[in-house]
Backbone as CSV, one residue per row, in Angstrom:
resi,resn,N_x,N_y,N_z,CA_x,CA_y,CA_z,C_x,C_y,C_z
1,UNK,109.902,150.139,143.931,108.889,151.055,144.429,109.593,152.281,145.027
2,UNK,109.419,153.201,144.655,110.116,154.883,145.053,109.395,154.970,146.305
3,UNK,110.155,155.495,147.317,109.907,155.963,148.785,109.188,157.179,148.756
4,UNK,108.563,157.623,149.738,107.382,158.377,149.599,106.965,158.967,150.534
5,UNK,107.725,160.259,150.980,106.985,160.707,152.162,105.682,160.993,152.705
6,UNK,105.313,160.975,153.768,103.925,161.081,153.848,103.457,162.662,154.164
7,UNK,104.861,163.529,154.775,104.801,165.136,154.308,105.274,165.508,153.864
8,UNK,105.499,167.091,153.541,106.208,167.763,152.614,107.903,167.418,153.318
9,UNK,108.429,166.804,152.586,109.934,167.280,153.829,110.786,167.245,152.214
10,UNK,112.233,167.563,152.748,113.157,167.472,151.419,113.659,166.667,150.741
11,UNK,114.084,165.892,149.308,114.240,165.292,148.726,115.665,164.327,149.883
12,UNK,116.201,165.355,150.239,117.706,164.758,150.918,117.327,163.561,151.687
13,UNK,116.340,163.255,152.379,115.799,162.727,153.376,115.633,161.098,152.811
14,UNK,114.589,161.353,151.612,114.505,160.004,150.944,115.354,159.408,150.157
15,UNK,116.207,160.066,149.342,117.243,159.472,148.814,118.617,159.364,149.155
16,UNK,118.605,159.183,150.909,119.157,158.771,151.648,119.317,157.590,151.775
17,UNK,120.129,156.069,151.842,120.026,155.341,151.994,121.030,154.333,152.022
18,UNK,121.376,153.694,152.743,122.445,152.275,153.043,123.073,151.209,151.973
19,UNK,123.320,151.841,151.193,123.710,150.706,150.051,124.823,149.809,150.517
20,UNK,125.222,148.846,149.967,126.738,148.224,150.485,127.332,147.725,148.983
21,UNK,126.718,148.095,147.949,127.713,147.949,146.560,128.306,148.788,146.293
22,UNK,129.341,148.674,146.528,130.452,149.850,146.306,131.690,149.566,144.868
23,UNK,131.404,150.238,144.569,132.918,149.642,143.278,134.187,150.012,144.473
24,UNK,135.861,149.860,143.095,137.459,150.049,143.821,137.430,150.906,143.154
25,UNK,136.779,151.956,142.640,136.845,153.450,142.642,137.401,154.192,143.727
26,UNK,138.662,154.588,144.111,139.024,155.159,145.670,138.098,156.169,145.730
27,UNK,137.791,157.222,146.502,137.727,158.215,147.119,138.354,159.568,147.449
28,UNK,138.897,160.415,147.033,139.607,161.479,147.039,139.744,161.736,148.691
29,UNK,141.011,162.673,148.682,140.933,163.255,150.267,139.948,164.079,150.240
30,UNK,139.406,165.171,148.843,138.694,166.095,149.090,137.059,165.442,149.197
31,UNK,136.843,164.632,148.738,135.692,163.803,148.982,135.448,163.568,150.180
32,UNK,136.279,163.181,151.123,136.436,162.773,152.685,136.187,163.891,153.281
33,UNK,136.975,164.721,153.011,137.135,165.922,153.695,135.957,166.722,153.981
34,UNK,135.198,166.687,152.655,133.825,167.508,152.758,133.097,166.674,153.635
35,UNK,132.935,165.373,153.576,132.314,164.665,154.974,132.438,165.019,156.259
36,UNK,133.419,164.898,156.402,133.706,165.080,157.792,133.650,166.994,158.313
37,UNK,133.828,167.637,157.144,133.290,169.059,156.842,131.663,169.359,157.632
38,UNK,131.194,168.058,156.724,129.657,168.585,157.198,129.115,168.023,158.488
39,UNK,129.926,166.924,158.659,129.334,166.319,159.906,130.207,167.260,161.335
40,UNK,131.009,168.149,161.120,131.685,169.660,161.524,130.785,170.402,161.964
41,UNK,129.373,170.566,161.254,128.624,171.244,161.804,127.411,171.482,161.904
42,UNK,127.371,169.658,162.545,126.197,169.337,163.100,126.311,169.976,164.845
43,UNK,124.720,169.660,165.239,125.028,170.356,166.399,124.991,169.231,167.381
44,UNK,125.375,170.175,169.019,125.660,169.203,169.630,125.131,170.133,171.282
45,UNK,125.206,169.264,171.869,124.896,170.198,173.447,125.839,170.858,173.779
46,UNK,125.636,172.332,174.612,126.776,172.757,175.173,127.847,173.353,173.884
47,UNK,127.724,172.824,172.568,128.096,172.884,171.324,129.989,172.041,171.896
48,UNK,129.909,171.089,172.406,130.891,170.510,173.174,131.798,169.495,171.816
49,UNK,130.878,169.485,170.776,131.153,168.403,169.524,132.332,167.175,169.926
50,UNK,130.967,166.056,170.388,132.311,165.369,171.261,132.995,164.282,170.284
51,UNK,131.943,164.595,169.173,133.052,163.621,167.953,134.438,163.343,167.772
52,UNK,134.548,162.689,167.235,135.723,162.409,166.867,135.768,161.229,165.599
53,UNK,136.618,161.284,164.585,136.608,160.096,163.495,137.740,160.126,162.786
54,UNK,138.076,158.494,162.996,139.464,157.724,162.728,139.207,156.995,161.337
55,UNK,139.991,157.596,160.081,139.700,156.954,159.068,141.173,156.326,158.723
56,UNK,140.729,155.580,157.891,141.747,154.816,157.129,141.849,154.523,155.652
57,UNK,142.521,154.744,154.500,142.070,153.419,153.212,142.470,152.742,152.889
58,UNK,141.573,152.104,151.959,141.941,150.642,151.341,143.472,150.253,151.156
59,UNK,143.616,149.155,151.640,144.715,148.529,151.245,145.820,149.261,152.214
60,UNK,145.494,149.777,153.452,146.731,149.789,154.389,146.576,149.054,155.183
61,UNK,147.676,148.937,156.097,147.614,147.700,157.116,146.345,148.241,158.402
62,UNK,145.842,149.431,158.798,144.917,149.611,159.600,143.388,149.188,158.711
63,UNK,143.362,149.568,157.757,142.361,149.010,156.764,142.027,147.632,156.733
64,UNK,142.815,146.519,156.935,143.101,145.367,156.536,142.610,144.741,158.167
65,UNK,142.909,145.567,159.277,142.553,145.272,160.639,141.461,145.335,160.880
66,UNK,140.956,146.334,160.387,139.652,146.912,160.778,138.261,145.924,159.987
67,UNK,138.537,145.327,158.947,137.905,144.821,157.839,137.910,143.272,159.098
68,UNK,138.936,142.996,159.112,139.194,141.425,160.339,138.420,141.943,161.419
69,UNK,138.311,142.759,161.681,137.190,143.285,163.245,135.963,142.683,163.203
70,UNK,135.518,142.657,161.809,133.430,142.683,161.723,133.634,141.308,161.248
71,UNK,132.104,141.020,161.437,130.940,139.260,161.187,131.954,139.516,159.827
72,UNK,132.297,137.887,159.545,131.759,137.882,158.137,131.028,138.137,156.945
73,UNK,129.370,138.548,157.625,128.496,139.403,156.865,128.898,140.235,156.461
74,UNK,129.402,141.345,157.376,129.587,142.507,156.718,131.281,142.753,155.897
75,UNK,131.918,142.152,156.210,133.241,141.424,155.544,133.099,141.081,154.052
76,UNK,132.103,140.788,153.460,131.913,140.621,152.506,131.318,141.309,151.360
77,UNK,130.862,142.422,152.212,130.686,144.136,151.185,131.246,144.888,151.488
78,UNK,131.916,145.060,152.845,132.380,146.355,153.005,134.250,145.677,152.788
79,UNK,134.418,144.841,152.270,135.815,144.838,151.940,135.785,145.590,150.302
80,UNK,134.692,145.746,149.116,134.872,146.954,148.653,134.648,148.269,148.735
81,UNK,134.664,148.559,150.041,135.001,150.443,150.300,136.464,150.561,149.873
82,UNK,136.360,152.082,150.290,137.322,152.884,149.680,138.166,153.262,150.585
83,UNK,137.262,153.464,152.286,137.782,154.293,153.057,136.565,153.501,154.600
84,UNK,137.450,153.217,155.586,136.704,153.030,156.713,137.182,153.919,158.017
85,UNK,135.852,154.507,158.504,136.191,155.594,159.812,135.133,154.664,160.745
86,UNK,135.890,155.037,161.666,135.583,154.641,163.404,135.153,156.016,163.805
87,UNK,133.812,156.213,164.410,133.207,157.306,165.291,133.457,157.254,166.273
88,UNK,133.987,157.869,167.214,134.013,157.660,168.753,133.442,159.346,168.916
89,UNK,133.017,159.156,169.971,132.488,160.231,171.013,133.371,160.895,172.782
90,UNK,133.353,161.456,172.696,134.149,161.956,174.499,132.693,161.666,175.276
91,UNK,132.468,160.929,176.326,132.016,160.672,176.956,131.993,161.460,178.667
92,UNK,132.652,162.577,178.363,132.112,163.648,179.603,132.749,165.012,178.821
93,UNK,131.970,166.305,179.740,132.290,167.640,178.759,133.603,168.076,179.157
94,UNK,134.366,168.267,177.643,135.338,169.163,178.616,135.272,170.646,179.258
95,UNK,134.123,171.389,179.258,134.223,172.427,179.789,133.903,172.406,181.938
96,UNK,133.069,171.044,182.006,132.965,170.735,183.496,133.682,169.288,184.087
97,UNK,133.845,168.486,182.990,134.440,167.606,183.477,133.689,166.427,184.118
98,UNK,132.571,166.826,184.003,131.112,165.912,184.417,130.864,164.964,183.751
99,UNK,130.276,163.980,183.690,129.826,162.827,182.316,128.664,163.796,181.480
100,UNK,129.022,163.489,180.276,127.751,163.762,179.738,126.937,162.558,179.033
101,UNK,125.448,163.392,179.267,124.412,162.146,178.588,124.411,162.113,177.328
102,UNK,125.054,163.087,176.422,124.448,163.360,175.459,125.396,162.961,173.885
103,UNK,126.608,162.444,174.584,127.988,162.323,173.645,127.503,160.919,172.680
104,UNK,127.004,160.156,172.734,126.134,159.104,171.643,125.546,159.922,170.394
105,UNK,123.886,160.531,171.642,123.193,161.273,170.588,124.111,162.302,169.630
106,UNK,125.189,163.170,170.292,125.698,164.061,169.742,126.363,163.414,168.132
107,UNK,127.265,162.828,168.374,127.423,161.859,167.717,126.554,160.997,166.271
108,UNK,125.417,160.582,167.168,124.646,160.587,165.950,124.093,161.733,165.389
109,UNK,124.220,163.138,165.546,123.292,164.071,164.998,124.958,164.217,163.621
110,UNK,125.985,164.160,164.111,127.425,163.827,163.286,127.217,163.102,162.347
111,UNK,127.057,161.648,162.802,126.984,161.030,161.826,126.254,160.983,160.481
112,UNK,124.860,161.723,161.265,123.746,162.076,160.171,124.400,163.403,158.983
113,UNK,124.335,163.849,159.544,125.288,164.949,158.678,126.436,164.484,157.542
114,UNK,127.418,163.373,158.152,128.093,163.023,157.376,127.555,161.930,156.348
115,UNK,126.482,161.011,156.615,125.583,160.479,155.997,124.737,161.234,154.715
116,UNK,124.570,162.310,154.953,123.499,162.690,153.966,124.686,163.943,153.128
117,UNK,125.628,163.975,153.714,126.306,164.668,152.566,127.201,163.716,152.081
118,UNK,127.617,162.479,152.381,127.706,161.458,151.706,126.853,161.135,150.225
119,UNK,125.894,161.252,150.562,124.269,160.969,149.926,124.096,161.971,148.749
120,UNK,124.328,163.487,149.380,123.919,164.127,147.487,125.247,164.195,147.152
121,UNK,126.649,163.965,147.528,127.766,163.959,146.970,128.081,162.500,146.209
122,UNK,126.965,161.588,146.351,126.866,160.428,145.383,127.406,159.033,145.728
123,UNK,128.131,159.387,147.256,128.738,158.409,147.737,127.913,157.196,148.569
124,UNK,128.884,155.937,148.323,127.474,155.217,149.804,128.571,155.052,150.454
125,UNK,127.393,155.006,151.534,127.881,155.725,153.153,126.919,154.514,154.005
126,UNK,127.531,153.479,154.714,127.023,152.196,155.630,127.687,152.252,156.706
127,UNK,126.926,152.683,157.831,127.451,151.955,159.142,127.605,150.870,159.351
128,UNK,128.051,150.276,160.713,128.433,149.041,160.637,128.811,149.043,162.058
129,UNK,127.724,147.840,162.766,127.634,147.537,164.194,128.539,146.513,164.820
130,UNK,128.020,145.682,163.941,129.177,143.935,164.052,130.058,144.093,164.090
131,UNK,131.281,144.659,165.078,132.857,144.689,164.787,132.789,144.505,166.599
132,UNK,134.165,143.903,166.283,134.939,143.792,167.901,135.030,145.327,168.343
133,UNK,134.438,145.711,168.911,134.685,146.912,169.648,135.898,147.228,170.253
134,UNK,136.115,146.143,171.272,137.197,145.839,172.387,138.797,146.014,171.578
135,UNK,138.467,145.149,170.907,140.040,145.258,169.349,139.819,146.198,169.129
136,UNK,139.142,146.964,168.566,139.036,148.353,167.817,139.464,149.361,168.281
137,UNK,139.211,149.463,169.530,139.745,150.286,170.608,141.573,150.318,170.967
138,UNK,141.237,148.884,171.153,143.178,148.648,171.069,143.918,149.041,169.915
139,UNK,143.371,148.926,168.944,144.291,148.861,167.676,144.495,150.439,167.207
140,UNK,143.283,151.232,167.630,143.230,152.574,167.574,143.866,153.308,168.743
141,UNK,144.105,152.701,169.734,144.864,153.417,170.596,143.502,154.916,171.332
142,UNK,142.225,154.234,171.534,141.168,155.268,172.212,141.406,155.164,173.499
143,UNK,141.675,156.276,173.920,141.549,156.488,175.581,140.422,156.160,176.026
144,UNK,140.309,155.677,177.745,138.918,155.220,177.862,137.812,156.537,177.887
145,UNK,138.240,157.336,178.296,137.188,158.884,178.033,136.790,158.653,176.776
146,UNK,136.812,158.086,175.892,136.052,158.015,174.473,135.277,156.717,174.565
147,UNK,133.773,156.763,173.871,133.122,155.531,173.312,133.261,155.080,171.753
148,UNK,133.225,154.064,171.290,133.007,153.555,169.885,131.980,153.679,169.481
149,UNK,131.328,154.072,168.481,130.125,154.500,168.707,129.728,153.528,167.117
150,UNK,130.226,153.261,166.220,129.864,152.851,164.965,131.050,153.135,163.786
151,UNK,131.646,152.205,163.055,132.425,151.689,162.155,131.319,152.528,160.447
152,UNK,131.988,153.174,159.922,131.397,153.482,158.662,132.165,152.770,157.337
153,UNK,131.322,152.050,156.259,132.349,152.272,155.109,131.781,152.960,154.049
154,UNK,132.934,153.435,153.372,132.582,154.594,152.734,133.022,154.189,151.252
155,UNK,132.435,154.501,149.781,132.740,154.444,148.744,132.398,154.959,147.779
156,UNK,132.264,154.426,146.493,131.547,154.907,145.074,130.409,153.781,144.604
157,UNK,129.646,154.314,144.213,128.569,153.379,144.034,129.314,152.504,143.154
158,UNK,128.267,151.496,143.126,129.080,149.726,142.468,127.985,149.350,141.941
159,UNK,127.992,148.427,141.278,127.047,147.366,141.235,126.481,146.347,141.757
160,UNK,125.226,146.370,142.113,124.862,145.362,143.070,125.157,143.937,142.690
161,UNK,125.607,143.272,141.506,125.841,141.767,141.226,127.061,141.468,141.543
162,UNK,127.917,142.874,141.961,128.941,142.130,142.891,128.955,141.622,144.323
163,UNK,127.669,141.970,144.669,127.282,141.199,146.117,126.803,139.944,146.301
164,UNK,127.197,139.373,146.789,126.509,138.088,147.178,125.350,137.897,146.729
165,UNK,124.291,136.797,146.278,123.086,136.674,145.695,121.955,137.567,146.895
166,UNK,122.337,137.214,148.058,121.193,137.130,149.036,121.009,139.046,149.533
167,UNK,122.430,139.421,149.225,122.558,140.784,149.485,122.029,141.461,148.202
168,UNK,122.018,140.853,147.013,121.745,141.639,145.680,120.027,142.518,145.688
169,UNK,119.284,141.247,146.797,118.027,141.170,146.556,117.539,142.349,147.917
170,UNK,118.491,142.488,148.615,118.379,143.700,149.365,118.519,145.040,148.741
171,UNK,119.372,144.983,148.299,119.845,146.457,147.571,118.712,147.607,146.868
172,UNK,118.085,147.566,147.756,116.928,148.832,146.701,116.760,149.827,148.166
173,UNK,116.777,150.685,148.389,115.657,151.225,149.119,114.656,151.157,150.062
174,UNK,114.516,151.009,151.562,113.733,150.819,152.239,112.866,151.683,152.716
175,UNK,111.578,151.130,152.739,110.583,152.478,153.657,110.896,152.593,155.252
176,UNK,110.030,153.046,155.952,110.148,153.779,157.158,108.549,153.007,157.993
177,UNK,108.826,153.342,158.962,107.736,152.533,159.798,106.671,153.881,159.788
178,UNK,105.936,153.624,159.943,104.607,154.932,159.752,104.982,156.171,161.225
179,UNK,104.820,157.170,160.764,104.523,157.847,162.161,103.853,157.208,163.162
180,UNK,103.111,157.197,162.986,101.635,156.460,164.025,102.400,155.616,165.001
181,UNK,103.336,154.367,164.661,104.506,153.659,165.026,105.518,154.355,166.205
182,UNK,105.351,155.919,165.779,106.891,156.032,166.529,106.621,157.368,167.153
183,UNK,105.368,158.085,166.946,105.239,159.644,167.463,104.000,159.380,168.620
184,UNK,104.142,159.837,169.391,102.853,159.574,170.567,102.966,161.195,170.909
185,UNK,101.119,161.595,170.983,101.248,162.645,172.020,100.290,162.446,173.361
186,UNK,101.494,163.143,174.444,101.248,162.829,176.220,102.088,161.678,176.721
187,UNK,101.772,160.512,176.166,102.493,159.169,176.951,102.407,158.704,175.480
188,UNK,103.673,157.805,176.110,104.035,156.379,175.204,102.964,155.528,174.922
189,UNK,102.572,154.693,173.844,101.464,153.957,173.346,102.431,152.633,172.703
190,UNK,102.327,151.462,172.963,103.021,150.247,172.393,102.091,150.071,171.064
């Protein structure tokens, strides 16, 4: 069933989406590069861009660590990526030195960016929550002024019958919860 907005918005939006079949097709540097290009200039508060992203590929010994970090679940698709980056964020500005609230969200407005130019550049592009944080941090050597914010893997599309049976039957496309669900005007409505 094709996804379907309910307004006019742009194609980029819906054929956006989380795959985890990836072929051992590597990834170019210039492929990477334009990622992290676009997620360059997303915006951010203060325009402080507190991003930051630690990649690695396949088949080096930080690759091989990082893959041992996450559930087994996700161990079992994202060991065919191409390329895995760690997001971290600065967690106060450097222009005051204050905490900021906003180094997550900032972050995710990053990630989105690098997500959807992932997306018309043909690549799949999966976050990934389930990982030892605590290791991740060590093994990357993050100062504590930085948060972990989300593990990406990155690749070339694959075929879904190389996934596990139970993951195969996931692999299509998901809808969205209705507006009605998630937009309130004045106060919050459960």
């Amino acid at each position: 069933m094709p996804r379907k907005a309910l307004y006019p918005i742009s194609n980029i939006f819906i054929n956006r989406w989380s795959s985890r079949a990836m072929s051992d097709q590597p990834v170019t540097n210039e492929q990477l590069m334009t990622l992290f290009e676009a997620a360059r200039w997303a915006p951010s508060g203060y325009n402080e861009q507190p991003w930051r992203f630690i990649y690695t590929y396949k088949n080096t010994k930080l690759w091989n660590e990082l893959i041992a970090l996450m559930i087994p679940f996700n161990q079992s698709w994202a060991k065919n990526s191409a390329v895995l980056v760690v997001i971290i964020s600065k967690n106060f500005f450097d222009r005051t030195g204050k905490p900021s609230h906003l180094h997550t969200f900032d972050a995710g407005a990053a990630w989105m960016s690098l997500a959807l130019q992932g997306s018309i550049s043909g690549l799949v592009i999966h976050a990934i929550g389930d990982f030892d944080y605590d290791a991740a941090k060590t093994i990357l050597d993050i100062p504590d002024e930085f948060k972990i914010e989300v593990m990406v893997a990155i690749g070339n599309k694959g075929k879904k019958e190389i996934l596990a049976p139970e993951l195969q039957a996931r692999e299509v496309p998901n809808d969205r919860k209705p507006l009605s669900e998630i937009v309130f005007e004045n106060k919050f409505k459960e």
